[in-house]
C-alpha positions as CSV (number, residue, x, y, z in Angstrom):
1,X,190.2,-20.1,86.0
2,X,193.0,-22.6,87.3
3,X,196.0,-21.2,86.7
4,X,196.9,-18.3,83.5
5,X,195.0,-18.6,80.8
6,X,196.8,-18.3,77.2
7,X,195.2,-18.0,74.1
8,X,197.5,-18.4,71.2
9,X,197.0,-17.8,67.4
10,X,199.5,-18.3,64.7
11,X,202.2,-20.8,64.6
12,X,203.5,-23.9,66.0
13,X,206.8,-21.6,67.1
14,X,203.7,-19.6,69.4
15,X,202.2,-22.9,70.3
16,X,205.7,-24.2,72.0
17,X,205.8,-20.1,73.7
18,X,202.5,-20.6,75.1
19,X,203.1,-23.6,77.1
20,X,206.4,-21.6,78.6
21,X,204.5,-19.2,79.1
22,X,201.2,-21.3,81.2
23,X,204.6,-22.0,83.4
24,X,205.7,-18.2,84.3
25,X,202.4,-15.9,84.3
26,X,201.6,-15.4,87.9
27,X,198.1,-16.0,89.3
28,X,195.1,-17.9,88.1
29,X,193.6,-14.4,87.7
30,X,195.6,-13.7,84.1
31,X,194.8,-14.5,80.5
32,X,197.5,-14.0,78.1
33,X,196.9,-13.4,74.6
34,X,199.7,-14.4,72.2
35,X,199.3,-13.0,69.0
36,X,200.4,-13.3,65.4
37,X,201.1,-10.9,63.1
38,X,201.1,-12.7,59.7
39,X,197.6,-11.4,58.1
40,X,195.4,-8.5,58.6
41,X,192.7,-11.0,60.0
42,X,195.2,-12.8,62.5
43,X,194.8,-9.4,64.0
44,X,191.9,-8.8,63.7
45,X,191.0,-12.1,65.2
46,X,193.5,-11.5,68.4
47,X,191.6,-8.4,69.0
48,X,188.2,-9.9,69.2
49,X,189.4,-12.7,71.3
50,X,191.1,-10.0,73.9
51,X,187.5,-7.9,73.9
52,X,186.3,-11.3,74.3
53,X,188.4,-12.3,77.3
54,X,187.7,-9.2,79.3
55,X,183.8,-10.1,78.7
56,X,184.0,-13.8,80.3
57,X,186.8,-12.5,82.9
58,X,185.8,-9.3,84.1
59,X,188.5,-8.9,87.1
60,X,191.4,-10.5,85.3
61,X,194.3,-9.0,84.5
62,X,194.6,-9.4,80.5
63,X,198.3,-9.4,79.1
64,X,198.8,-9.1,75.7
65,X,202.1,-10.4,73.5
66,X,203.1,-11.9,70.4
67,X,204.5,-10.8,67.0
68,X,201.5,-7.7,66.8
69,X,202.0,-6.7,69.8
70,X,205.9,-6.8,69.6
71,X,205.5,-4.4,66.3
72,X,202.8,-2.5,67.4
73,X,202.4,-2.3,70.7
74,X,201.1,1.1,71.8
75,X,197.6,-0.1,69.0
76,X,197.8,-2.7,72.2
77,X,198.1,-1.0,75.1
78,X,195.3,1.8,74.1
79,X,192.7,-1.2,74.3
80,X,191.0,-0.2,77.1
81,X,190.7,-4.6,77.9
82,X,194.4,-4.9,78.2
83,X,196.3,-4.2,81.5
84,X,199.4,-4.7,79.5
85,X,201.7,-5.6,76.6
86,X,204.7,-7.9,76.5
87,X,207.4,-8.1,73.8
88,X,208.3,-11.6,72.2
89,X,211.6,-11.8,74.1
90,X,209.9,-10.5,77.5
91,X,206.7,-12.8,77.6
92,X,209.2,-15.7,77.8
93,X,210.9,-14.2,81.5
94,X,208.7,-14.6,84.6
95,X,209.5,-11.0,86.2
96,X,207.9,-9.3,83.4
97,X,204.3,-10.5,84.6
98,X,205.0,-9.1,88.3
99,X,206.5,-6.1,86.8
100,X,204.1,-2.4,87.0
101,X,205.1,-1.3,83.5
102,X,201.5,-1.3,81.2
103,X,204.3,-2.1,78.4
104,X,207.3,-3.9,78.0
105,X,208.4,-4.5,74.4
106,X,212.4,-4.3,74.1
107,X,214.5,-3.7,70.7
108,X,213.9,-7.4,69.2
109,X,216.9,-7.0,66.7
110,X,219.0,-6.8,69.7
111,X,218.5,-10.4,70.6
112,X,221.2,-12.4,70.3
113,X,220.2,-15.7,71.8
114,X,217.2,-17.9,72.2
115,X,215.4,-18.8,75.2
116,X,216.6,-21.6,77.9
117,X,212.7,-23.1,78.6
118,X,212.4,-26.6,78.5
119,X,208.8,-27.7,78.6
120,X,206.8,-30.9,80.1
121,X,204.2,-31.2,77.5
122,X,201.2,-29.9,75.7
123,X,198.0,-29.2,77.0
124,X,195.7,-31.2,74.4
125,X,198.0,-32.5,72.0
126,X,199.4,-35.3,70.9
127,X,202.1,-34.1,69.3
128,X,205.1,-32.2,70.7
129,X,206.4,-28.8,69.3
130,X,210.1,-28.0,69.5
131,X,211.8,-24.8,68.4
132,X,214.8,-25.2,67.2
133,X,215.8,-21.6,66.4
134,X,214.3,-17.7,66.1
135,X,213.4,-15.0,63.9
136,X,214.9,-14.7,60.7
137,X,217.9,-13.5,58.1
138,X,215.3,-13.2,55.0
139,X,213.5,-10.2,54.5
140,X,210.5,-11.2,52.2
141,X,209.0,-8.2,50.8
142,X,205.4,-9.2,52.1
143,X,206.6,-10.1,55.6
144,X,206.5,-8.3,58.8
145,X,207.7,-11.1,60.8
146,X,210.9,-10.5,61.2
147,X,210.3,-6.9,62.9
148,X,208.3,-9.6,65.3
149,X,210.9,-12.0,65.9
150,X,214.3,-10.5,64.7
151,X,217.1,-12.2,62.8
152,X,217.9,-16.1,62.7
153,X,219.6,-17.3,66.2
154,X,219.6,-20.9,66.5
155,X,219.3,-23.3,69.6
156,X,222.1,-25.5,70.1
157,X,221.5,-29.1,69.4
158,X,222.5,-30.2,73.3
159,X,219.4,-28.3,74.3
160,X,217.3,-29.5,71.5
161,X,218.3,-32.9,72.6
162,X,217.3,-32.3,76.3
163,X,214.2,-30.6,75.7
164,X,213.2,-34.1,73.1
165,X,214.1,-36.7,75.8
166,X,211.8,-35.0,78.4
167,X,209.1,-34.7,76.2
168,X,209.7,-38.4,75.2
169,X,210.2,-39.6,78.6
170,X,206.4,-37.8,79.2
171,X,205.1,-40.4,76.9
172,X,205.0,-38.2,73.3
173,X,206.1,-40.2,70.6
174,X,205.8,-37.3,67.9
175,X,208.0,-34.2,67.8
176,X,207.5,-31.4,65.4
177,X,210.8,-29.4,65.1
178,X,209.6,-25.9,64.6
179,X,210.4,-22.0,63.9
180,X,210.3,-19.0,61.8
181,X,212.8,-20.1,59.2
182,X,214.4,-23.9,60.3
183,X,216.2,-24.1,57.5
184,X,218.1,-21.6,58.4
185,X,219.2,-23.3,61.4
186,X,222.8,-23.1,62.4
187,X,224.2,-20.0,60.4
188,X,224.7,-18.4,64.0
189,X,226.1,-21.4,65.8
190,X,230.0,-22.4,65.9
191,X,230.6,-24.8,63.1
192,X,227.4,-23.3,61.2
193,X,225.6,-27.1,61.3
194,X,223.0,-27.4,58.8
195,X,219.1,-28.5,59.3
196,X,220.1,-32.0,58.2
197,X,223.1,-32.6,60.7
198,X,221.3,-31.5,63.8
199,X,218.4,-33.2,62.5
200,X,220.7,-36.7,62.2
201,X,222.7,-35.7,65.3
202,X,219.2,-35.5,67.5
203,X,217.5,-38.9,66.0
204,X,220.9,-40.5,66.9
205,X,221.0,-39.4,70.2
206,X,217.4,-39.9,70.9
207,X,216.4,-43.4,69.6
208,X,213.0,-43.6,71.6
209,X,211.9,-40.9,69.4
210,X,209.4,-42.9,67.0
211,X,208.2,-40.0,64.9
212,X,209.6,-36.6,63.6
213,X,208.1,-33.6,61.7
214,X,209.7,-30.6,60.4
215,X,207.8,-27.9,59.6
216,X,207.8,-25.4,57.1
217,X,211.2,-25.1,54.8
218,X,212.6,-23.1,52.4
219,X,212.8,-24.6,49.1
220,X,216.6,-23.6,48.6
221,X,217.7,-23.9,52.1
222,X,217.5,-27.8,51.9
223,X,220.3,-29.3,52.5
224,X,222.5,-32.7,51.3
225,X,222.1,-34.4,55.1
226,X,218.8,-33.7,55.2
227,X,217.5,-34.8,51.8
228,X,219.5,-38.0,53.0
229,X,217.6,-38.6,55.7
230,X,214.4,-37.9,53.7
231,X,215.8,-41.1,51.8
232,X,217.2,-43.1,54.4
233,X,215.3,-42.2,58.0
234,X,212.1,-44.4,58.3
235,X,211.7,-42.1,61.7
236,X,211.5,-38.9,59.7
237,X,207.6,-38.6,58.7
238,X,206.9,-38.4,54.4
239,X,205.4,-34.8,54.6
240,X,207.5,-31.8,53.6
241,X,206.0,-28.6,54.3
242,X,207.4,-26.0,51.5
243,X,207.1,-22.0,51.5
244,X,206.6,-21.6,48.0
245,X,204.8,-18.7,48.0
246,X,203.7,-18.5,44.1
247,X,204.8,-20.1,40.8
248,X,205.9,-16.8,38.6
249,X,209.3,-15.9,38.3
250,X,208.7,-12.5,38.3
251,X,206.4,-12.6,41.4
252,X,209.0,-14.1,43.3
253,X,211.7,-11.9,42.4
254,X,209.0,-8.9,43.7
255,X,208.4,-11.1,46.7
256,X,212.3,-11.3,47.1
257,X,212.4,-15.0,47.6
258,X,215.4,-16.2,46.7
259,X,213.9,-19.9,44.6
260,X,212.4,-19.9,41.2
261,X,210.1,-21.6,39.7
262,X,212.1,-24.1,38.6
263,X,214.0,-23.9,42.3
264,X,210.4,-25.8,43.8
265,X,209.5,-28.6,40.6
266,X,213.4,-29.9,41.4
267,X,212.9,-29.9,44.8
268,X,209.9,-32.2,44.9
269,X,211.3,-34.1,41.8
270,X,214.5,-34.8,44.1
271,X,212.5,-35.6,47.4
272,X,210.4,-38.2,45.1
273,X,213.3,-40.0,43.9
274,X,214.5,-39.4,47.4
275,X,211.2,-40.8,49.0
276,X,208.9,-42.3,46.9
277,X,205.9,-41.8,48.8
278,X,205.7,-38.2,50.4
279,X,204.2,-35.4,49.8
280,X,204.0,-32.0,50.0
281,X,202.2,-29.1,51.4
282,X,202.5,-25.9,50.7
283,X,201.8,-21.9,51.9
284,X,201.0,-19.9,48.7
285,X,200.4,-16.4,48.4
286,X,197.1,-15.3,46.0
287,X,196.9,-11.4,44.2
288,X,200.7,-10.6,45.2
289,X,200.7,-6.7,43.8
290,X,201.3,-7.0,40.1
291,X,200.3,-10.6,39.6
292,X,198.3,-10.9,36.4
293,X,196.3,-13.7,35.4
294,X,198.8,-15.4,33.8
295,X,201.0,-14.7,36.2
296,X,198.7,-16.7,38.8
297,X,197.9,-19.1,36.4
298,X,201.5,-20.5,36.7
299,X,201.1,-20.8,40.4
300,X,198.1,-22.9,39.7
301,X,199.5,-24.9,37.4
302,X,202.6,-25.3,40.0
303,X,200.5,-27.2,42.2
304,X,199.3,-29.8,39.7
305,X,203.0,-29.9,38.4
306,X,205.0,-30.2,41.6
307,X,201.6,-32.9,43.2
308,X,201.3,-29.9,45.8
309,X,198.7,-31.9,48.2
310,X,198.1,-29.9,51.4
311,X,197.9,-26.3,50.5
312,X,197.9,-23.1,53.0
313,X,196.5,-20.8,51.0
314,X,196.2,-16.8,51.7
315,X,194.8,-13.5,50.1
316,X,197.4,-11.0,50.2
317,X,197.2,-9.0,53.5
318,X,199.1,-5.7,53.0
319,X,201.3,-5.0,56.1
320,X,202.1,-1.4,56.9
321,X,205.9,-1.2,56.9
322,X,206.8,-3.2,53.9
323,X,207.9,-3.0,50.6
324,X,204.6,-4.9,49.4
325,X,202.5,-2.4,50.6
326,X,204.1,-0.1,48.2
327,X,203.1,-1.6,45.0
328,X,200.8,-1.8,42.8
329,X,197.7,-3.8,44.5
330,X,195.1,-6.2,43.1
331,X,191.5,-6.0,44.0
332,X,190.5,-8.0,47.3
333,X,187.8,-9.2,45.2
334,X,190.6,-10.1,42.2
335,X,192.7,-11.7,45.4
336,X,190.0,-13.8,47.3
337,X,189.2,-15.3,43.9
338,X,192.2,-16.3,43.3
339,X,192.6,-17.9,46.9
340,X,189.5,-19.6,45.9
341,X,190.5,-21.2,42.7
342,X,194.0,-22.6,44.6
343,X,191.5,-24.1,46.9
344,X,190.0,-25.6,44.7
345,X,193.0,-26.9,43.0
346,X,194.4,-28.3,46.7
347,X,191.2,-29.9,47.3
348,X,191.1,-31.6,44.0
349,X,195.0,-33.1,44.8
350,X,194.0,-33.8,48.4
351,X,191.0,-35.8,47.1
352,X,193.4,-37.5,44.6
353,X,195.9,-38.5,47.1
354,X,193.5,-39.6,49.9
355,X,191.7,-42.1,47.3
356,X,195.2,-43.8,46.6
357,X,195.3,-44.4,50.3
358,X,192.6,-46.5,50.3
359,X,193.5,-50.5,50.5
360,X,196.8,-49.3,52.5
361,X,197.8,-49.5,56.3
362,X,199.2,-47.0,58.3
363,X,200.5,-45.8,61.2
364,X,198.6,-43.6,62.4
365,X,198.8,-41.1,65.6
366,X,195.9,-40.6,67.5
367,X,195.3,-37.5,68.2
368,X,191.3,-37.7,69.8
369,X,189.9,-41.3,71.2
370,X,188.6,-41.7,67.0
371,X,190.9,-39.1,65.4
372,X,194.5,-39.5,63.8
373,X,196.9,-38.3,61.2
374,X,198.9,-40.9,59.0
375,X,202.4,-40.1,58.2
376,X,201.6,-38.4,55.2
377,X,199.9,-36.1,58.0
378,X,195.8,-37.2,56.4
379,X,193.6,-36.9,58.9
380,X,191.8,-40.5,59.8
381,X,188.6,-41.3,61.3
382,X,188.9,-44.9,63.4
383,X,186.7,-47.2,63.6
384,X,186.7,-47.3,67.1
385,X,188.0,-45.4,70.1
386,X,192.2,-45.3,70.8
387,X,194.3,-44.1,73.1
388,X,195.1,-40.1,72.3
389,X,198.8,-40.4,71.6
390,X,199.3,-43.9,70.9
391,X,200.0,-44.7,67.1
392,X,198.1,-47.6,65.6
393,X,198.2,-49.6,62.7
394,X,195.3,-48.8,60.4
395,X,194.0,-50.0,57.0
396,X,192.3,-47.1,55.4
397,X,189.0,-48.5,54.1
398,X,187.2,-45.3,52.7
399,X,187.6,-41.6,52.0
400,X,185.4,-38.8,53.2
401,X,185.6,-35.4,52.1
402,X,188.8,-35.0,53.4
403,X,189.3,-37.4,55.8
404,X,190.3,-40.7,55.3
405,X,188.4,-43.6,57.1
406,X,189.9,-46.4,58.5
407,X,189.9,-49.9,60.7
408,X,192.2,-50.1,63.6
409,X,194.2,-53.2,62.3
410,X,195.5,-54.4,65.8
């Protein structure tokens, strides 16, 4: 190895950790596992890569962190693989990897403040992660991850700004704001800014930015500034990424979200009128307890009614500790069919959406020498090889299963 290894699952808020991270774990003897704690099977997962790591690395010293390991942390440290276990606010400070404790997991609702890292790059990628705040206020029935993160703290936008410019100034010309609930963003801060006017307030400060992405949003937490921009900000990529969770009423109430039905068709009906062309992905939760067929049935029918076009689509995972795992459950089997009928149902409106692509040009990011995404976010196979990074002009010629295919234009 050259340097720590880290392995990351989960989200983009990990993926931004993880490159911090590469920058403070001492010794090119170390692999650091950063986990998530979202599903049964991202565990599941993060334990087979960490037998997996001690295998290929025999003498290395194998650290383990992330949202499972900062909720359950002694199932961790009994591995007999891991030398030790780091909290999600301790994995982020450069002493803790020196330190002889096998763990180190602190009280994560006592955090008040978000960490000062500002980061280069990103090994790989095109694209550029940013968090713009922590944890979360919400406490979704189904959800563990705020007993991983803690409750909403917010980064001020003077950081965010600083931390965009270097990453510009490196030559990234994309930047995906990203957290655990971004529209929450500024509740905590003096002033209590919304989403939208840091959002404004960092594309004005930092013209060179060509392209930015926000990911996932709460469907009620979107505010008047930011639905502007979504009208009025070319710079601000067409592809909203909504957590709608399911289509019944009722679920949702048992979910304790705080949107309705009626909550996510206005939403996307206001964004269209807003924006014209974007569209919308989705995460969507299949065999909540309770959920009848009818009850699923108008979550399948929200995705054809809302044009729901890139869907995230899971099973129900129970998670010990939370209200979910309390009631009444539906079969796996009942549950991984359903996941498969949404998938079905996403494929169908990704297929739908990519053949309307065909005949136009667009700008597209490469992300390998013949891979990009458009700013709809499709996925595009080039004609011939690019520069990773660079964004070309592209007329999409073709569709293939779901990728689009296209000539480089210029």
């Amino acid at each position: 190895m050259s340097g720590p290894r880290v392995i990351t699952f989960g989200c983009r808020l990990n993926a931004y950790e993880s490159q911090i991270i590469a920058g403070i774990a001492v010794g090119d003897d170390t692999v650091v596992v950063n986990t998530c704690a979202v599903t049964a099977e991202a565990e599941r997962q993060a334990r087979q890569a960490i037998r997996r790591a001690r295998r290929e690395h025999p003498d290395a010293r194998i650290v383990v962190t992330g949202c499972a390991a900062q909720i359950d942390p002694q199932s961790y440290a009994a591995m007999d693989e891991v030398d030790q276990v780091l909290g999600n606010e301790e994995k982020l400070r450069p002493e803790s990897y020196g330190a002889a404790d096998s763990v180190l997991v602190g009280d994560i609702m006592a955090v008040r403040e978000t960490a000062g890292h500002l980061v280069d790059g990103f090994d790989g990628r095109s694209r550029a992660f940013v968090q713009v705040q922590q944890g979360c206020d919400h406490r979704c029935t189904f959800c563990i991850i705020p007993f991983g993160r803690g409750n909403n703290r917010s980064v001020p936008v003077g950081r965010i700004v600083d931390q965009i410019r270097i990453l510009v100034d490196n030559g990234y010309r994309e930047v995906v704001l990203t957290g655990v609930d971004i529209t929450g963003y500024g509740g905590d801060l003096p002033g209590r800014p919304s989403l939208g006017q840091m959002t404004r307030r960092l594309l004005h400060l930092v013209p060179e930015l060509e392209r930015l992405r926000l990911s996932s949003l709460d469907p009620v937490e979107i505010d008047d500034e930011l639905f502007d921009l979504i009208a009025t900000e070319p710079r601000l990529m067409p592809h909203l990424h909504l957590s709608v969770q399911a289509g019944d009423d009722m679920i949702l109430k048992r979910m304790k979200r705080r949107h309705n039905r009626r909550d996510v068709i206005a939403l996307c009906a206001r964004a269209r009128r807003a924006r014209p062309d974007v569209v919308f992905g989705a995460d969507i939760i299949a065999g909540f307890p309770t959920e009848t067929e009818a009850m699923f049935q108008r979550t399948l029918d929200l995705v054809e009614e809302c044009g729901l076009t890139f869907l995230h689509v899971f099973p129900y995972s129970e998670r010990p500790g939370t209200p979910a795992a309390r009631m009444p459950p539906v079969p796996v089997a009942v549950r991984k069919a359903r996941a498969a009928r949404l998938r079905d149902a996403g494929g169908a409106a990704l297929r739908r959406f990519l053949d309307a692509q065909v005949g136009t040009i667009a700008a597209v990011l490469v992300e390998e020498p013949k891979i990009g995404r458009s700013e709809h976010f499709a996925k595009i196979t080039l004609d011939r090889p690019a520069a990773p990074g660079s964004i070309r002009p592209v007329r999409v010629t073709g569709v293939a299963a779901d990728c689009l295919i296209g000539r480089i234009a210029a």
